[in-house]
N, C-alpha and C positions, 0 to 999 in steps of 0.2 A: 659525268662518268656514268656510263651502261650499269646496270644491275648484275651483280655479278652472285656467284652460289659461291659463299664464304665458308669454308672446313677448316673448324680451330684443332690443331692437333696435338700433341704430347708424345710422353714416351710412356703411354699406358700400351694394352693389349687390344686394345680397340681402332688405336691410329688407321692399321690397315682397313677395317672396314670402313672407318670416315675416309678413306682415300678413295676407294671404292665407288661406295654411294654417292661421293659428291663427284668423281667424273662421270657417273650415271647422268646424274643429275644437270650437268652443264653440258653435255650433248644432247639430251634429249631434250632440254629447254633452251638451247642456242647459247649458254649465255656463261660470260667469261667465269672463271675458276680463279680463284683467291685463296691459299692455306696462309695459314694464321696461328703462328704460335708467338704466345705471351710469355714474357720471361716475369714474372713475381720476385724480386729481391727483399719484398719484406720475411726479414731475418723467420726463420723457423725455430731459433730455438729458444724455448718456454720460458718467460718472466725473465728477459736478460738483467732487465734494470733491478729486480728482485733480491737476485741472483749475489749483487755487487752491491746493495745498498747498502748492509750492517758492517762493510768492508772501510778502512780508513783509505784515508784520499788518497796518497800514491798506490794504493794498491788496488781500487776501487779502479783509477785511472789507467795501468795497465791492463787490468782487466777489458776493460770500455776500447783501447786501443786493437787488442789482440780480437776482441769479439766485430770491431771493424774492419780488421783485414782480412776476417773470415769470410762475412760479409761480401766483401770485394772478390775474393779468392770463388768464392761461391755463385755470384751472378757473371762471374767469368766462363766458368764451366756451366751455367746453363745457358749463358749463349751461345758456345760452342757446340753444345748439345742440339740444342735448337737449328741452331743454323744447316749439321748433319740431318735430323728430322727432315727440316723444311727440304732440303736436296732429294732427302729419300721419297718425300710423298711428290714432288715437281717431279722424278723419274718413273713413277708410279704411274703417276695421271698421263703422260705420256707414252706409257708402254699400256694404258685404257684408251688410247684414242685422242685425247685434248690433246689440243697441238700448241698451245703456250701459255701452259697456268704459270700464277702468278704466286710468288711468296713473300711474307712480310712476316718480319719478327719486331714487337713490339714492346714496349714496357709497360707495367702496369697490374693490375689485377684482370681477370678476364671479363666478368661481368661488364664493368665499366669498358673497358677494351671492346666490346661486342657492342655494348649500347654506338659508343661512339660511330661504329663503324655502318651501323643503320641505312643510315641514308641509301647507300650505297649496295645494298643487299636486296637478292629477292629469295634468296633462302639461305637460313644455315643449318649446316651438317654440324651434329657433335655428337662424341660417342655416352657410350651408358654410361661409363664413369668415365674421370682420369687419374693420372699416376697418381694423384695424392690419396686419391679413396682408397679406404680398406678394400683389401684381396677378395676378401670373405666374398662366397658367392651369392649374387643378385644384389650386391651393395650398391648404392646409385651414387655417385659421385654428386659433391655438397655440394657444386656449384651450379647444377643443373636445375634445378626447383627454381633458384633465384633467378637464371635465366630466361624459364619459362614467364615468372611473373614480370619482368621487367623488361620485356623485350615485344614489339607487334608484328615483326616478320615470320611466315612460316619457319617452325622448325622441323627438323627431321632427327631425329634421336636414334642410331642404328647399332645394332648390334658387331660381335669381332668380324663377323663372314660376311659377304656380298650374296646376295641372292636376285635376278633377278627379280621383279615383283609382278607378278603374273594374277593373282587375285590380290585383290584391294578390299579389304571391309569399313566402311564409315559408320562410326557408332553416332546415330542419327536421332533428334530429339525433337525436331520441326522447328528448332530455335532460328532466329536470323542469323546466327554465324554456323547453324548447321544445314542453314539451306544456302550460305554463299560456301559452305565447305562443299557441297554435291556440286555445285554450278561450276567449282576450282575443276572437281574431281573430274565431270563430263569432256570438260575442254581444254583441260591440262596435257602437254603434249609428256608429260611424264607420265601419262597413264594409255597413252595409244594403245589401242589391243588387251587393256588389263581387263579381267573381269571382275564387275563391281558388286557386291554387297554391301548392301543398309540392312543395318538394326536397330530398332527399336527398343530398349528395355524398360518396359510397364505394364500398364496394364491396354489389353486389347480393344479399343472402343472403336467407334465410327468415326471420331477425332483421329486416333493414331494411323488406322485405315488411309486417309483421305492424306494422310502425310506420307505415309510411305508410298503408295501409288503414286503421288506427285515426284518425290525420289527418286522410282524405279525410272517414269517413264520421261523421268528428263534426262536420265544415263543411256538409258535405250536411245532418245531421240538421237544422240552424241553418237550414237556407232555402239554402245558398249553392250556385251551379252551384261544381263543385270537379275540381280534377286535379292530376294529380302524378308525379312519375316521380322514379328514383334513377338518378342518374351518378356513375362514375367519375372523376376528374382534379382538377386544380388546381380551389380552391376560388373563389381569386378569379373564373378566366378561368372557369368553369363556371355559378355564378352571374351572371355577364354576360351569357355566352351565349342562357344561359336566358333572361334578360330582354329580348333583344334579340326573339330569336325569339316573343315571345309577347305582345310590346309593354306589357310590366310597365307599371304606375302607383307601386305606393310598393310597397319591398325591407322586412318585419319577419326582424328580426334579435335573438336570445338573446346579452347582454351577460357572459361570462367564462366559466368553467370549463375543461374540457381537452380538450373535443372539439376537432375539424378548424375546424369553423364558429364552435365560442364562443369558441377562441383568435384570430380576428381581430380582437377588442375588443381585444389585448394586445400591446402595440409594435407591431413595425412596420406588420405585419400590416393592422394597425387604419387608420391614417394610408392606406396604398395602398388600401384599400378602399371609406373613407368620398370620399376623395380624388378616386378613378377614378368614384363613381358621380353618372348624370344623374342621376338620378330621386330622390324619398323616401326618407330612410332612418328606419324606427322600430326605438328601439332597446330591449329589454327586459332588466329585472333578475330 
């Protein structure tokens, strides 16, 4: 099976933009389109067995019966659910141009559900949160952290609106997954015509110098207008800054290790970053 750009979607406020970005994303990388909603039948409601323990046995037992046909009643209507979603985003992507995405509705939790589906991925689209996150504004939906850490395929994390991505920033640390992120970035047919900036956040040396220049001039070599500067201070508020000023489209970001910048994939770090940010976030292993 081809590589295909997998979009798990929901019925949060964000579905349309993963509809979006991922038929962006599979025209401009050739490569088939896959939406992906999980149906979760594990029961939601709080301490069932809790609930029914201090209860005597037939009534314990009706209880236990009634709370499984709820159960039932329940992963009934979110496959229906689902199933409506999954139509709406297949007519979506085809009113973007894909001429035969694919949908699958699956059982499970999502996490595991994604892992599995790996093999088979060369990118996943999901949005900033889902319907089960809190409303509350700039909430990151819970399952997203765990996905980052558990998963080795680029992700793309996008916000409700589609925006073309016309400038690209890579927040750039000379690591080896931040120099195969510039190598993705130069030759990635998802960035044809984008214009690229690298940043550096530290301190200014002859070291940081000779990485950025390596940077600039491997994106230039690739076709791309390119720039880039090294700042000192907080990583979060400096990569904002920057974006603000230069009117970013989508933030590529290097997923772990011990630098300043890979350590924001790592607790809290992580959550306040993907959190705070408007715009794209791709995130690489």
């Amino acid at each position: 099976m081809s590589e295909h750009v997998f979009a798990a979607i929901d019925g949060s406020q964000f579905s349309e933009g993963v509809c979006d970005y991922a038929a962006w994303a599979s025209l401009a990388l050739s490569a088939p389109l896959s939406f992906v909603h999980v149906v979760d039948n594990h029961s939601q409601v709080p301490d069932e067995q809790n609930l029914s323990g201090n209860l005597r046995f037939g009534a314990r037992e009706r209880l236990m019966k009634e709370l499984s046909e709820l159960d039932e009643r329940r992963a009934k209507v979110n496959r229906e659910q689902g199933k409506h979603m999954l139509e709406a985003a297949k007519a979506r992507a085809i009113d973007d141009g894909v001429s035969d995405p694919i949908t699958r509705q699956l059982n499970g939790t999502l996490v595991e559900t994604l892992v599995a589906l790996e093999k088979d991925m060369r990118l996943l689209v999901v949005g900033k949160r889902g319907e089960t996150a809190h409303q509350a504004s700039g909430h990151l939906g819970s399952n997203l952290e765990r996905v980052v850490r558990e998963m080795h395929s680029p992700i793309l994390m996008v916000p409700k609106t589609f925006k073309q991505p016309e400038k690209v920033l890579i927040a750039f640390d000379g690591s080896k997954t931040a120099r195969k992120g510039v190598e993705m970035l130069a030759r990635s047919p998802l960035f044809t015509g984008a214009e690229c900036h690298v940043l550096i956040v530290g301190a200014d040396t002859v070291e940081q110098r000779l990485q950025l220049g390596w940077a600039l001039s491997t994106l230039s070599e690739a076709g791309h207008k390119a720039e880039g500067t090294i700042r000192a201070g907080d990583v979060d508020d400096t990569l904002q800054a920057y974006e603000k000023e230069h009117d970013i489209d989508l933030l590529v970001m290097g997923a772990y290790g011990h630098s300043r910048i890979r350590h924001l994939l790592v607790g809290s770090t992580t959550t306040a970053m993907l959190r705070n940010s408007k715009i794209p976030v791709l995130i690489l292993r």
